[in-house]
Backbone as a chain_set.jsonl record, in Angstrom:
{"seq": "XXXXXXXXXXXXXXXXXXXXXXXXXXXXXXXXXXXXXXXXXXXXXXXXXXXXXXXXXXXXXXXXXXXXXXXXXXXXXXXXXXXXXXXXXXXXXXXXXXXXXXXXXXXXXXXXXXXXXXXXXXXXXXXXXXXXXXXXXXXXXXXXXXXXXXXXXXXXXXXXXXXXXXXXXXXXXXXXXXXXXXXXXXXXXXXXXXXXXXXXXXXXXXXXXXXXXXXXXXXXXX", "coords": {"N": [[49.956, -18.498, 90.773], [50.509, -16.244, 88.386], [53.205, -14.193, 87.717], [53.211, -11.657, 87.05], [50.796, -11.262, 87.632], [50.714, -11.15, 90.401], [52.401, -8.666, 90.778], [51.044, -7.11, 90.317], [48.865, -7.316, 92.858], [50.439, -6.068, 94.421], [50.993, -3.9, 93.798], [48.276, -2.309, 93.905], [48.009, -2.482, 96.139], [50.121, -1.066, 97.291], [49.9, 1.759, 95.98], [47.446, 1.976, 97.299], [45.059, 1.335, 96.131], [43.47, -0.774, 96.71], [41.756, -1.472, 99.572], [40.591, -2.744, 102.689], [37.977, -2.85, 104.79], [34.751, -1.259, 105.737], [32.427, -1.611, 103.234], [30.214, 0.166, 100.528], [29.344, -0.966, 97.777], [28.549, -0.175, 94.436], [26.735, -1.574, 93.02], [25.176, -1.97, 95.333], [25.695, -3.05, 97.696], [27.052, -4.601, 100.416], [30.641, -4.593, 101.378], [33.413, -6.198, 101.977], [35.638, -5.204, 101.265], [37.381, -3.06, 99.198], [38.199, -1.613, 95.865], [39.268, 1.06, 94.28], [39.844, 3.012, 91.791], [40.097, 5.498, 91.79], [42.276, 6.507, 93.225], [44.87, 6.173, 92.239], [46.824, 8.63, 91.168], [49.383, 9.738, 90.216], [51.726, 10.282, 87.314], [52.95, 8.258, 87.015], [52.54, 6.062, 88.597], [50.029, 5.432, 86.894], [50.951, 5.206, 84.244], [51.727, 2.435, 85.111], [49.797, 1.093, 85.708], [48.402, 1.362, 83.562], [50.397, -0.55, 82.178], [49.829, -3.08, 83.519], [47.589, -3.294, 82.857], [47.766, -3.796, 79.594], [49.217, -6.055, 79.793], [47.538, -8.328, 80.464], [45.769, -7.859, 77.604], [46.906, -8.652, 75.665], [47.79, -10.802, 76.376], [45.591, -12.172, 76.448], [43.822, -11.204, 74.036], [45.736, -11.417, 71.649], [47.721, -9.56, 69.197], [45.454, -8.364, 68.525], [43.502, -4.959, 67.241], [41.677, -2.841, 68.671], [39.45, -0.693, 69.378], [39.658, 1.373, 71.846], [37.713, 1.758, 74.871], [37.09, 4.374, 77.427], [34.869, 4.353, 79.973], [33.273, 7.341, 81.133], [34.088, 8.652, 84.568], [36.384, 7.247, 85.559], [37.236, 5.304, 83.715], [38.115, 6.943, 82.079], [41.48, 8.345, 81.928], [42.07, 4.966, 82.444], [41.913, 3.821, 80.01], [43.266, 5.793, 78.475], [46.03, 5.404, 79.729], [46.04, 2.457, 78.704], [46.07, 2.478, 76.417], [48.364, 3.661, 75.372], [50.493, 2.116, 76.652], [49.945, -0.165, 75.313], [50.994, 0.829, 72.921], [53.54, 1.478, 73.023], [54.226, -1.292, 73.261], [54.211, -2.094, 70.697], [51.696, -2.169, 69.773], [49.576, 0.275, 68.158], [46.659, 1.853, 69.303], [43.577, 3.422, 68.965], [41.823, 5.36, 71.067], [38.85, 6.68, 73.086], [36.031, 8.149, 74.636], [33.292, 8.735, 76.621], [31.052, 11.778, 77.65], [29.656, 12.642, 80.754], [27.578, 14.397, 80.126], [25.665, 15.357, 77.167], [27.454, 17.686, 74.492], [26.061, 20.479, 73.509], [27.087, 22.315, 71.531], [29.73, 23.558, 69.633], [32.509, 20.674, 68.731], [29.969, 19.284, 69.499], [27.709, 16.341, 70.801], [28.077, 13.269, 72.713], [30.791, 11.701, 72.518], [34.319, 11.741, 72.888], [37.11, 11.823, 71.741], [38.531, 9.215, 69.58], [35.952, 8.13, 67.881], [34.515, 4.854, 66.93], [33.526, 3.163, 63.586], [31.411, 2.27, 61.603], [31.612, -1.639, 61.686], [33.182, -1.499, 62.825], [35.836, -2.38, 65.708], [35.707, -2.375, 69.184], [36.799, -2.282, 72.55], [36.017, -2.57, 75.783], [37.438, -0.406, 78.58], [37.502, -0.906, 82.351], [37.659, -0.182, 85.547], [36.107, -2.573, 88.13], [34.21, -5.008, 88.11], [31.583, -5.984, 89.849], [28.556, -6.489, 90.202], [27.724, -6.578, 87.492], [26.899, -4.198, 87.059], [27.959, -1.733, 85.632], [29.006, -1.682, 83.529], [26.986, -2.64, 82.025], [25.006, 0.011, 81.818], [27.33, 0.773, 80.122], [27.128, -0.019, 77.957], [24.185, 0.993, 77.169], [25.213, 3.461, 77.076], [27.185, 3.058, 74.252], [25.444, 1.896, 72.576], [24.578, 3.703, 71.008], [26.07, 3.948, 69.25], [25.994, 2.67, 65.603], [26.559, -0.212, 64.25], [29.059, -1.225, 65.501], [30.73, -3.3, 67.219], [31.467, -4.691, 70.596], [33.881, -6.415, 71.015], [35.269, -7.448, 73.548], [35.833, -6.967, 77.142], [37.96, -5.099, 79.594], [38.77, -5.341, 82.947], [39.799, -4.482, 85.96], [39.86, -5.674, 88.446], [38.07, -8.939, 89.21], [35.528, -9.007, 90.761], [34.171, -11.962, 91.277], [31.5, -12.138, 92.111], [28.007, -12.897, 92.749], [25.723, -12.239, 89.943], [22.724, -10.893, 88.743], [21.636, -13.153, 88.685], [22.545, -16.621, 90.189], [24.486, -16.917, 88.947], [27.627, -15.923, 87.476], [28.974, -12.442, 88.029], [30.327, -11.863, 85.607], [29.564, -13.679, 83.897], [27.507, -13.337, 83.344], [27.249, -11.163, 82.053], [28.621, -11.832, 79.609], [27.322, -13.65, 79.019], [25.039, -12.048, 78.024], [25.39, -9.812, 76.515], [27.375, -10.749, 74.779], [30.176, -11.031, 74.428], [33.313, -11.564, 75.879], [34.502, -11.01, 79.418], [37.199, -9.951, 80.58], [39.735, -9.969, 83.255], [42.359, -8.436, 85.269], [42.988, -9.433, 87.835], [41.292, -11.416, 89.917], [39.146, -11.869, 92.763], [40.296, -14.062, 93.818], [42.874, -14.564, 93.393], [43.582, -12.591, 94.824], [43.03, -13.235, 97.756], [44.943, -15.331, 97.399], [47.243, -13.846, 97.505], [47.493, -12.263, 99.864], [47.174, -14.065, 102.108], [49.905, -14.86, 102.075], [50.915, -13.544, 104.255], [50.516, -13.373, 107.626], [49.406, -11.407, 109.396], [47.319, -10.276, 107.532], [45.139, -12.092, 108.191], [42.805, -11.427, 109.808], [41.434, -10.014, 107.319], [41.439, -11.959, 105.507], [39.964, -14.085, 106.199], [37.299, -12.263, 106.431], [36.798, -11.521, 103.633], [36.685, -14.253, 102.866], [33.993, -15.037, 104.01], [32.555, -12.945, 103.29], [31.965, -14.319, 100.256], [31.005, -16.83, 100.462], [28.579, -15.908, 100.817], [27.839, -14.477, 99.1], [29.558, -14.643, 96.846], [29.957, -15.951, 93.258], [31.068, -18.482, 93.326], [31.613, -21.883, 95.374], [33.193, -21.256, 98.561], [35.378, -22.234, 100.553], [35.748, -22.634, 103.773], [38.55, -21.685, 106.385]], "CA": [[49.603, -17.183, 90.241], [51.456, -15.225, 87.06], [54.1, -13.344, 88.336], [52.53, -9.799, 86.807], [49.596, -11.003, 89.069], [51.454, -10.654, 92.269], [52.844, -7.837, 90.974], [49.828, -6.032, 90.06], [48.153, -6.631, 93.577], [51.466, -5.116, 95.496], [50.853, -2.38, 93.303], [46.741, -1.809, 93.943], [48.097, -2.439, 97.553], [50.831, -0.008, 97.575], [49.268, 2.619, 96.215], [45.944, 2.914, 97.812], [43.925, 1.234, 95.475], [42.932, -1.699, 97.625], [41.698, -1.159, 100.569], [40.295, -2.996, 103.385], [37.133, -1.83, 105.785], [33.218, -1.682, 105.277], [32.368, -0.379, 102.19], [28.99, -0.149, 99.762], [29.666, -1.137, 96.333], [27.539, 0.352, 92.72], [24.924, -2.459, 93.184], [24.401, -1.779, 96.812], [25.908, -4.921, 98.528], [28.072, -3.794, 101.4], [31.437, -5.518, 101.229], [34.739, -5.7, 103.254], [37.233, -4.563, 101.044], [37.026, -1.668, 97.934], [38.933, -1.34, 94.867], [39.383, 2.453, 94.034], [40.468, 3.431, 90.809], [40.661, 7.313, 92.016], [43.521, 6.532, 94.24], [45.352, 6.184, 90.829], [47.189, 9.523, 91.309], [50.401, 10.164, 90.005], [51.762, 10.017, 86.402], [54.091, 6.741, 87.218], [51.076, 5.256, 88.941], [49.275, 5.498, 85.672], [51.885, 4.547, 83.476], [51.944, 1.314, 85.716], [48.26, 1.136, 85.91], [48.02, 0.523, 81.615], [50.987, -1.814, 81.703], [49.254, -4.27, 83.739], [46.23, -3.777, 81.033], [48.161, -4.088, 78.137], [50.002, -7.528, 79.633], [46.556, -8.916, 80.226], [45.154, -7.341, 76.371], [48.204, -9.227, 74.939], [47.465, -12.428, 76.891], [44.238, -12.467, 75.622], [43.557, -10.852, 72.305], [47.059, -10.933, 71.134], [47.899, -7.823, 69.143], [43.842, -7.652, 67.887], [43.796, -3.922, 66.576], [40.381, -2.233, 68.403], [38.79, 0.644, 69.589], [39.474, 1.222, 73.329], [36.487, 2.87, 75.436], [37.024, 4.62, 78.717], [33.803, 5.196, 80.34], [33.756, 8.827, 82.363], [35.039, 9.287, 84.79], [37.509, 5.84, 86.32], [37.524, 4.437, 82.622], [39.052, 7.7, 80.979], [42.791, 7.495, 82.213], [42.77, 4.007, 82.176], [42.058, 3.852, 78.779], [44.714, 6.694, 77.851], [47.353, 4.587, 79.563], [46.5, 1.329, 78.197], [46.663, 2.738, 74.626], [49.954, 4.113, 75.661], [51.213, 0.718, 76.816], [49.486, -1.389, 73.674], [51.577, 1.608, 71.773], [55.542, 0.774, 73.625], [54.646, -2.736, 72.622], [53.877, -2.413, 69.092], [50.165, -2.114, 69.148], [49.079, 1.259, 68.444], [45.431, 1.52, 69.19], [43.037, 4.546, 69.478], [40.265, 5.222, 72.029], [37.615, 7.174, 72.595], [35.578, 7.845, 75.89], [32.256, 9.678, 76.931], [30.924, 12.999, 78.581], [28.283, 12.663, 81.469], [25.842, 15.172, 79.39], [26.103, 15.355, 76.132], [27.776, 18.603, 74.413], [25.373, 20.694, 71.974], [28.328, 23.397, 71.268], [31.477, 23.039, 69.078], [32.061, 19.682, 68.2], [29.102, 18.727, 70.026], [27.831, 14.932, 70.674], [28.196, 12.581, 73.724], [31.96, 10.993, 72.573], [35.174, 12.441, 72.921], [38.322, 10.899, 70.82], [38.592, 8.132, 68.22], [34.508, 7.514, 67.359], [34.403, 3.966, 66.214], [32.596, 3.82, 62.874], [30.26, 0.889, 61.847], [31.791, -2.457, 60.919], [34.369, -1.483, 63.893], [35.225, -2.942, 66.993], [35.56, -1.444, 70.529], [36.913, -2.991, 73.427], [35.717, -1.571, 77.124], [38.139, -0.603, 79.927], [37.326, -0.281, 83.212], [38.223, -0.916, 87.03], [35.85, -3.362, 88.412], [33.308, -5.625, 87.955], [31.138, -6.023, 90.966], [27.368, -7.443, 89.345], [27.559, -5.874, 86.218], [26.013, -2.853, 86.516], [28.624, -0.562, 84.95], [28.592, -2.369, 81.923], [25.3, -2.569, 81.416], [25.621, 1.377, 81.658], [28.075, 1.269, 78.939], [26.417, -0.857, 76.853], [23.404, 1.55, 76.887], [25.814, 4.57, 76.027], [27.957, 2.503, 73.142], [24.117, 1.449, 71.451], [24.365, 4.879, 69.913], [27.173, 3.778, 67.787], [25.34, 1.77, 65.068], [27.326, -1.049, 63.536], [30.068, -1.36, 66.406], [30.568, -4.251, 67.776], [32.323, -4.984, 71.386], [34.868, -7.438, 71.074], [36.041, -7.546, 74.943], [35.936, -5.702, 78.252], [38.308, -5.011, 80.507], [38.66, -5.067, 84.151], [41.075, -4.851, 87.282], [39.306, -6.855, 89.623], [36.558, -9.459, 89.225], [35.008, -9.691, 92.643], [33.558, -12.885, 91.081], [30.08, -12.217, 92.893], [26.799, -13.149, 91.988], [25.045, -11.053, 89.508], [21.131, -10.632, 88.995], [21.337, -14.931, 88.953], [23.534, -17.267, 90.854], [25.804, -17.044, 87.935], [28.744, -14.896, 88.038], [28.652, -10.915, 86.901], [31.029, -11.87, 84.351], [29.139, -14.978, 82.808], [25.914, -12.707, 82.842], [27.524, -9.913, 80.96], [29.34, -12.266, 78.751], [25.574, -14.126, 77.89], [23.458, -11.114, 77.742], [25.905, -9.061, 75.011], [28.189, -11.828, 73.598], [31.439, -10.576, 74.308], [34.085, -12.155, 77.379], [35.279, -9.926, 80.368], [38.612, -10.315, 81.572], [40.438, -9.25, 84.353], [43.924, -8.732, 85.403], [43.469, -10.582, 88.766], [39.964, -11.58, 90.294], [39.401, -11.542, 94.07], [40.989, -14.967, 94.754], [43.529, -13.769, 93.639], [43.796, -11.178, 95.891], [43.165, -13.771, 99.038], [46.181, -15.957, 97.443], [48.587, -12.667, 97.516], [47.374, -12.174, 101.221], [47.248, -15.217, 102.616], [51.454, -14.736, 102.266], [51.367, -12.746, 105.397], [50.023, -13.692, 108.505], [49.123, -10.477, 109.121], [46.025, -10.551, 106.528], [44.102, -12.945, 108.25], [41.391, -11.055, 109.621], [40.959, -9.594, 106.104], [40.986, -12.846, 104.102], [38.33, -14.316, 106.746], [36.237, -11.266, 106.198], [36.688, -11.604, 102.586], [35.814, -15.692, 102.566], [32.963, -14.907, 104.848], [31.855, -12.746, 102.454], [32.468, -14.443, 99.551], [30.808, -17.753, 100.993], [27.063, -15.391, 100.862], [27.699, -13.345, 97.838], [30.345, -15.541, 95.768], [29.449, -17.0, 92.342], [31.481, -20.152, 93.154], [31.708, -21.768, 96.842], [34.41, -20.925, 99.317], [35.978, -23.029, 101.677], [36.506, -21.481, 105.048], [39.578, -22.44, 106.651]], "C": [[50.758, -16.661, 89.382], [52.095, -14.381, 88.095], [53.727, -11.924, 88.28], [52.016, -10.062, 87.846], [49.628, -10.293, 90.467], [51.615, -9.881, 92.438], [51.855, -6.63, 90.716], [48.811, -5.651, 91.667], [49.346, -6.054, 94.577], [50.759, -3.817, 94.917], [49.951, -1.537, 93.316], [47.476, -1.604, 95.705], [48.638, -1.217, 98.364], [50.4, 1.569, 97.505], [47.61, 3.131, 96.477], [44.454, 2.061, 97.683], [43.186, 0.392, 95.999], [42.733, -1.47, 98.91], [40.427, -2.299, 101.371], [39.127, -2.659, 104.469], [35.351, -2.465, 105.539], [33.06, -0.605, 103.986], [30.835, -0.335, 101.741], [29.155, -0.115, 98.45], [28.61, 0.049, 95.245], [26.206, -0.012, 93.3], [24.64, -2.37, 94.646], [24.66, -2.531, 97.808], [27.098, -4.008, 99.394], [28.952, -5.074, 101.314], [32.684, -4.878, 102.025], [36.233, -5.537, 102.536], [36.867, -4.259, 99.737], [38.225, -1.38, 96.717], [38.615, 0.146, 94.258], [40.649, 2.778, 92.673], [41.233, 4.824, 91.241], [42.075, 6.994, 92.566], [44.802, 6.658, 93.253], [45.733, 7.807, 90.864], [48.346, 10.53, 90.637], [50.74, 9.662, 88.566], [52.919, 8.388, 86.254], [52.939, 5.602, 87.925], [50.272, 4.61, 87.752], [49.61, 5.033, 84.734], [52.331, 2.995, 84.094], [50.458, 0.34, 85.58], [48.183, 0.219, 84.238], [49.107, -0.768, 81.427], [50.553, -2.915, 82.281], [48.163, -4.4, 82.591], [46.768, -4.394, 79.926], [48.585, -5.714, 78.77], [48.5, -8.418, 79.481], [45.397, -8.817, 78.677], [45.899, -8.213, 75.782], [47.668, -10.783, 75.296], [46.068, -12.66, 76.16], [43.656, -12.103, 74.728], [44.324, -10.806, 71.853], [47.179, -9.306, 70.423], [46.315, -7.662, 67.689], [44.127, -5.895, 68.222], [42.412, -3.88, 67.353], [40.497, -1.204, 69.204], [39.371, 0.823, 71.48], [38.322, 2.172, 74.006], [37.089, 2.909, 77.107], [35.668, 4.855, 79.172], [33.919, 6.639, 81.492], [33.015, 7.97, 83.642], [36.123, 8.144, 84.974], [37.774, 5.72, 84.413], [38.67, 5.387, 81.653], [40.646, 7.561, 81.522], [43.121, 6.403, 82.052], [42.55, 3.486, 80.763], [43.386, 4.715, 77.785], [45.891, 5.946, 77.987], [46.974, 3.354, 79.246], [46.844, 1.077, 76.684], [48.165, 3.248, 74.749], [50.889, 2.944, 76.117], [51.166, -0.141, 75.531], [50.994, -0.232, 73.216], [53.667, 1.302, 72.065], [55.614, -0.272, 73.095], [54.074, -3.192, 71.301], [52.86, -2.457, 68.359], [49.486, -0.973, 69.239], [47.814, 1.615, 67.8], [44.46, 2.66, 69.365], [42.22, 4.397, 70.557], [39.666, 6.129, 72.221], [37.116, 7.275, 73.83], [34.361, 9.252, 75.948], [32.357, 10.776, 77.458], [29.303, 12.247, 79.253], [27.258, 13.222, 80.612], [26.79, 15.082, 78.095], [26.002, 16.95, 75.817], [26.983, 19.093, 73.286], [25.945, 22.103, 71.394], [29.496, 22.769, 70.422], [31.17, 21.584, 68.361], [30.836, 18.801, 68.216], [29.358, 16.928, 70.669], [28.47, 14.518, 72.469], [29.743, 11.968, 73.978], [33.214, 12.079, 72.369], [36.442, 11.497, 72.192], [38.069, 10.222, 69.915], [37.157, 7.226, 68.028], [34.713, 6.291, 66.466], [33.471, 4.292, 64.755], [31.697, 1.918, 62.782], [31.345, -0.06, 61.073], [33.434, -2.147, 62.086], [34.621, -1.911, 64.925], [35.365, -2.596, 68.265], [36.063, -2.541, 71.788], [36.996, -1.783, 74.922], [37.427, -1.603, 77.884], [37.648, 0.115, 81.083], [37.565, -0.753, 84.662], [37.37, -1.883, 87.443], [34.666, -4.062, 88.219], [32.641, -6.714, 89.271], [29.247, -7.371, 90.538], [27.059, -6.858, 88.369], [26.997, -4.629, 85.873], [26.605, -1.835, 85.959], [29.03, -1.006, 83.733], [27.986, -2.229, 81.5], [25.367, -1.098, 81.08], [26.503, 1.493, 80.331], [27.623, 0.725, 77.861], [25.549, -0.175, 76.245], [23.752, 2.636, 76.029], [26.366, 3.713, 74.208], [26.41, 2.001, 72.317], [24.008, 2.732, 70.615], [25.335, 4.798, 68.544], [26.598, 2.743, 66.882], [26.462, 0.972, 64.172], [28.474, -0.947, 64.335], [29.768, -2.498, 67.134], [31.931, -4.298, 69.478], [32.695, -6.183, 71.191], [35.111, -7.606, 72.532], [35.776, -6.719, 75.938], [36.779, -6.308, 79.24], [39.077, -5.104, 81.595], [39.898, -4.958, 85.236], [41.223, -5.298, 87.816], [38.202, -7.366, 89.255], [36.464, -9.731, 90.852], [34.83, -10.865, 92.668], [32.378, -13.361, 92.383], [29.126, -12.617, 91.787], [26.155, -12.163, 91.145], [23.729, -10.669, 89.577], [20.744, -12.19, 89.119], [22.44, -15.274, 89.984], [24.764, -17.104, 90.165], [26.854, -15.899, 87.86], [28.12, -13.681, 87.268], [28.806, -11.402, 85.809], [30.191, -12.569, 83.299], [27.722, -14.398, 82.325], [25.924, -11.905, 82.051], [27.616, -10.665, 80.125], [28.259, -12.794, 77.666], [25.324, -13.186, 77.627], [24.56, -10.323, 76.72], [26.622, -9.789, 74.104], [29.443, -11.367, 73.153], [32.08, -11.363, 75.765], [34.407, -11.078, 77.675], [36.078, -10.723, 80.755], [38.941, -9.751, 82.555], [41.589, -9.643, 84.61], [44.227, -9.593, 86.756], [41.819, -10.742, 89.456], [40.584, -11.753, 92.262], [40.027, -12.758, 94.832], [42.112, -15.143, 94.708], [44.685, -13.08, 94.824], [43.992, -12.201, 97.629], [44.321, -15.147, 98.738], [47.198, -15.189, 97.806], [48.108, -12.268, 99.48], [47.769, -13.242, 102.553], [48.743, -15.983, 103.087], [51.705, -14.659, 103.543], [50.039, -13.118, 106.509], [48.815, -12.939, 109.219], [47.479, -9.831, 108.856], [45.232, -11.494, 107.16], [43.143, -12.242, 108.748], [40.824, -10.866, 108.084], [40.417, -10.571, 105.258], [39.85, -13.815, 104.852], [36.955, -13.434, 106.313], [35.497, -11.22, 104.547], [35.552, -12.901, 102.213], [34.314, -15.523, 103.176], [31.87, -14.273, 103.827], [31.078, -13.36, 101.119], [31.348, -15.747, 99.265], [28.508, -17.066, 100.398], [27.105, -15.181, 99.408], [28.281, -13.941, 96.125], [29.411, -16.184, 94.276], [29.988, -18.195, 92.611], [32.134, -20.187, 94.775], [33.588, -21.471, 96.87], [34.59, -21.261, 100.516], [36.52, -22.132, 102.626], [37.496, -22.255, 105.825], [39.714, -21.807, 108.087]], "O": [[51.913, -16.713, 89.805], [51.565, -13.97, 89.128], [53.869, -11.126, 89.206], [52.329, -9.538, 88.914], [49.039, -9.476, 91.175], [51.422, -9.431, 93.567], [52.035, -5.434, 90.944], [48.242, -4.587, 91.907], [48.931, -5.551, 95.621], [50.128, -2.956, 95.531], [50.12, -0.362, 92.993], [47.352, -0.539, 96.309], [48.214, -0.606, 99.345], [50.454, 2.398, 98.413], [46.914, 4.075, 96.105], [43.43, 1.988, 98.362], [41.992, 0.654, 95.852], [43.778, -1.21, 99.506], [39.45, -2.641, 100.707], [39.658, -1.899, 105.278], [34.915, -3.588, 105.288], [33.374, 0.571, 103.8], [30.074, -0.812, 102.582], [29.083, 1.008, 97.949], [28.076, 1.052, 95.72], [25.22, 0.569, 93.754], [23.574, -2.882, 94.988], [23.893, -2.675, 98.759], [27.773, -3.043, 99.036], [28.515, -6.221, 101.218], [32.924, -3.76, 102.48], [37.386, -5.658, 102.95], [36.13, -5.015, 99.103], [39.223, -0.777, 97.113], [37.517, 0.248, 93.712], [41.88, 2.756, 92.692], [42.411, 5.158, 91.121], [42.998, 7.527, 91.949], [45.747, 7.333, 93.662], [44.743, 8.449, 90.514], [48.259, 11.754, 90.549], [50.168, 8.603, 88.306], [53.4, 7.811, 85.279], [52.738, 4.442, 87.567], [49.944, 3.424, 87.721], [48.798, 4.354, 84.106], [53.26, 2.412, 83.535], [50.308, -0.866, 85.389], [48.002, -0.958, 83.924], [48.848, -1.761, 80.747], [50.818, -3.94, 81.653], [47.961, -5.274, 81.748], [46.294, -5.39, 79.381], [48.173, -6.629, 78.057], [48.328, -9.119, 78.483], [44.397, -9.532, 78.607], [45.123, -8.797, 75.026], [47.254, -11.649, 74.525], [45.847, -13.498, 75.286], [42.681, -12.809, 74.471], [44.172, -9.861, 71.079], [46.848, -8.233, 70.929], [46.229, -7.149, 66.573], [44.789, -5.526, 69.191], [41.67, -4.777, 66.952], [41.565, -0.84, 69.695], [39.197, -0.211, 72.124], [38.14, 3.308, 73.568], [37.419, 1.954, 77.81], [35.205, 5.83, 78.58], [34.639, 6.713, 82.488], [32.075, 7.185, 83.761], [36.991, 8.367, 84.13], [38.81, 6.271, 84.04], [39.578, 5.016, 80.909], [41.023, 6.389, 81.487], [44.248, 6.224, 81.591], [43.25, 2.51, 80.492], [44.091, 4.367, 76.838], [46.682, 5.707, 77.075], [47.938, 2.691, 79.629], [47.428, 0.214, 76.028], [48.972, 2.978, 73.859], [52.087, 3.009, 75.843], [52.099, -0.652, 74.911], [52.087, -0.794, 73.273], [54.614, 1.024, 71.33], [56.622, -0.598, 72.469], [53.627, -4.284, 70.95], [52.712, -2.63, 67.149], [48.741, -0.863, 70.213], [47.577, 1.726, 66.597], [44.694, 2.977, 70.531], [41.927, 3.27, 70.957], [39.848, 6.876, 71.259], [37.667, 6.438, 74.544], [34.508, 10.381, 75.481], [33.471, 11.124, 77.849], [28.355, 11.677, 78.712], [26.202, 12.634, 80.38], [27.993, 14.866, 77.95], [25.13, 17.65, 76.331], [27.007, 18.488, 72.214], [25.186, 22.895, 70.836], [30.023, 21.67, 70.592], [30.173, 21.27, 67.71], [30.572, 17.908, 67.411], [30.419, 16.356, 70.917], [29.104, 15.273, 73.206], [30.127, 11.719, 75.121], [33.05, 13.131, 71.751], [36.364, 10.278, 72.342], [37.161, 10.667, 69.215], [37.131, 5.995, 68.015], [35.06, 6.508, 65.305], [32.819, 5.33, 64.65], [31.538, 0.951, 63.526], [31.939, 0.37, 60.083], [34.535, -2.668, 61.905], [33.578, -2.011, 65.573], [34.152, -2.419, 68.374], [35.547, -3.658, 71.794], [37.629, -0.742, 75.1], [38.295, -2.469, 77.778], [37.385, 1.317, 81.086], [37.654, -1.976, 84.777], [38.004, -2.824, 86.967], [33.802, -3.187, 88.15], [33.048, -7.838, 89.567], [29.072, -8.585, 90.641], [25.875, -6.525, 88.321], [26.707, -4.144, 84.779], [25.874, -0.878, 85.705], [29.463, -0.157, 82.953], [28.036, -1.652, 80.414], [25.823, -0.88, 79.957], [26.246, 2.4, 79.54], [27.871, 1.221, 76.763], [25.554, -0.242, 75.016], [23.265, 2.952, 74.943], [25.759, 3.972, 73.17], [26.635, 1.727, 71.139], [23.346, 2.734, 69.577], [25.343, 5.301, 67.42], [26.686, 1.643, 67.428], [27.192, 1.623, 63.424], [29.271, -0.33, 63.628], [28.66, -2.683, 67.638], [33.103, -3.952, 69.337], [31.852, -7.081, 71.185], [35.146, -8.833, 72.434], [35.438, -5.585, 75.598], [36.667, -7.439, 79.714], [40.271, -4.949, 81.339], [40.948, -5.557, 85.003], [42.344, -5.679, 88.153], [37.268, -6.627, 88.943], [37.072, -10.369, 91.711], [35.116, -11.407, 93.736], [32.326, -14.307, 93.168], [29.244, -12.683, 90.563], [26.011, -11.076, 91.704], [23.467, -10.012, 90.585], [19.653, -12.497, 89.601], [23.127, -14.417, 90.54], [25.882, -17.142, 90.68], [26.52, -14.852, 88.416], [27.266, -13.661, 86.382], [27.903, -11.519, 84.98], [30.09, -12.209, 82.126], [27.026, -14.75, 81.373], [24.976, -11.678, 81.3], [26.637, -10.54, 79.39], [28.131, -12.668, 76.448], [25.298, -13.205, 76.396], [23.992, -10.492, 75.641], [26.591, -9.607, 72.887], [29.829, -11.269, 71.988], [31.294, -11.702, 76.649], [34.636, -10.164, 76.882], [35.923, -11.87, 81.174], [38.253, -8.76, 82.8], [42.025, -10.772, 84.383], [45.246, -10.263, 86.925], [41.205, -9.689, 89.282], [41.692, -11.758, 92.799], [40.281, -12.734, 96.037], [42.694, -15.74, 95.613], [45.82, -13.103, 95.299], [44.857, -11.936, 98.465], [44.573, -15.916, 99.666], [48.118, -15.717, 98.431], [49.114, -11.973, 100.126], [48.445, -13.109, 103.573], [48.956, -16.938, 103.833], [52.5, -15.414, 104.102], [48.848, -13.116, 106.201], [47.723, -13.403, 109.547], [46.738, -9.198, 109.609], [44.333, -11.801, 106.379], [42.193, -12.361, 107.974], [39.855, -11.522, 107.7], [39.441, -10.453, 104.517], [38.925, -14.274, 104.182], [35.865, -13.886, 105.962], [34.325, -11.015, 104.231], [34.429, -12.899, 101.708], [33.45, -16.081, 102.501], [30.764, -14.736, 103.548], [29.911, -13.073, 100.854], [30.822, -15.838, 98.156], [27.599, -17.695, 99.857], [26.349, -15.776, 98.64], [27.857, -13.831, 94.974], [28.341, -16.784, 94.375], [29.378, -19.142, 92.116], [32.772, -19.308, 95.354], [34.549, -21.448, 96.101], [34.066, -20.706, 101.481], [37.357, -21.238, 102.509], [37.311, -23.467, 105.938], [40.606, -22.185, 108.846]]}, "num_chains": 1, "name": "protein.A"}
């Protein structure tokens, strides 16, 4: 594992953002451990939060120039700080991010910040990717922008679960709009950085166990 990696899940770990338990995801699938953007609290948090984005934006689009989208509510902050990270390291990028209702006062309109225009390109950010359904969601909003194209999305965590097929979220988003999702560490990941400490073993059983039903790709129980 990349050394950021490691250091990105101390840092979901430390403050909050990972957590452990029974949870119920977006799509409805009850799972045993929750990635929480909210927990994301403090302005050093946040400013930590975009520099893992930006190292993984860098790794994989080098310094490509696009649009960034937060979706409301998780996506806005982490969009602010990953344009604020791209911007320390030389890539200064705008972004742009929704309102739940749309405003028919003042400036009006559904978007708030740097409106792509047509023939532009947009790249999502947002915390996790579970079976795609908050994508899809953004996909629906961002169709109002005509002539925008997404280049990229994303993410913090791939669960790397199944989506509406056997085939992963990711590979279903990636077919059905024709853009790749990334992520800064996916959930095996997460049961390599555990698996350190002895400690973690209920958790990373609970995880494989899961993982084993729900998983896009098998998982050896040990």
């Amino acid at each position: 594992m990349q050394s950021y990696k490691h250091e990105f899940i101390e840092f979901l770990e430390s403050a909050g953002v990972l957590k452990f338990g029974d949870f119920t995801a977006k799509s409805g699938r009850k799972i045993p451990y929750f990635i929480n953007a909210g927990e994301i609290k403090t302005g050093n948090q946040i400013r930590k939060l975009g520099e893992f984005y930006a190292k993984a934006y860098f790794e994989k689009l080098g310094n490509k120039k696009a649009v960034l989208y937060g979706p409301a509510y998780k996506g806005i902050p982490i969009a602010v700080s990953v344009a604020v990270a791209l911007s320390e390291n030389g890539l200064d990028v705008p972004f742009f991010f929704n309102r739940k209702e749309e405003k028919d006062h003042g400036e009006g309109g559904v978007f708030v910040g740097c409106k792509p225009q047509a023939g532009e390109e947009g790249v999502i950010v947002e915390d996790v990717i579970t079976a795609g359904t908050a994508i899809r969601e953004s996909m629906a909003i961002l169709s109002k922008l005509s002539g925008v194209k997404v280049a990229a999305t994303f993410v913090m965590v791939d669960r790397c679960e199944k989506g509406q097929t056997e085939k992963s979220a990711m590979a279903e988003v990636g077919e059905e709009f024709g853009f790749p999702v990334y992520s800064v560490v996916n959930v095996y990941d997460i049961i390599e950085y555990l698996e350190e400490d002895e400690k973690n073993r209920e958790n990373v059983e609970r995880i494989k166990n899961y993982l084993s039903v729900a998983g896009s790709n098998p998982v050896t129980l040990n």
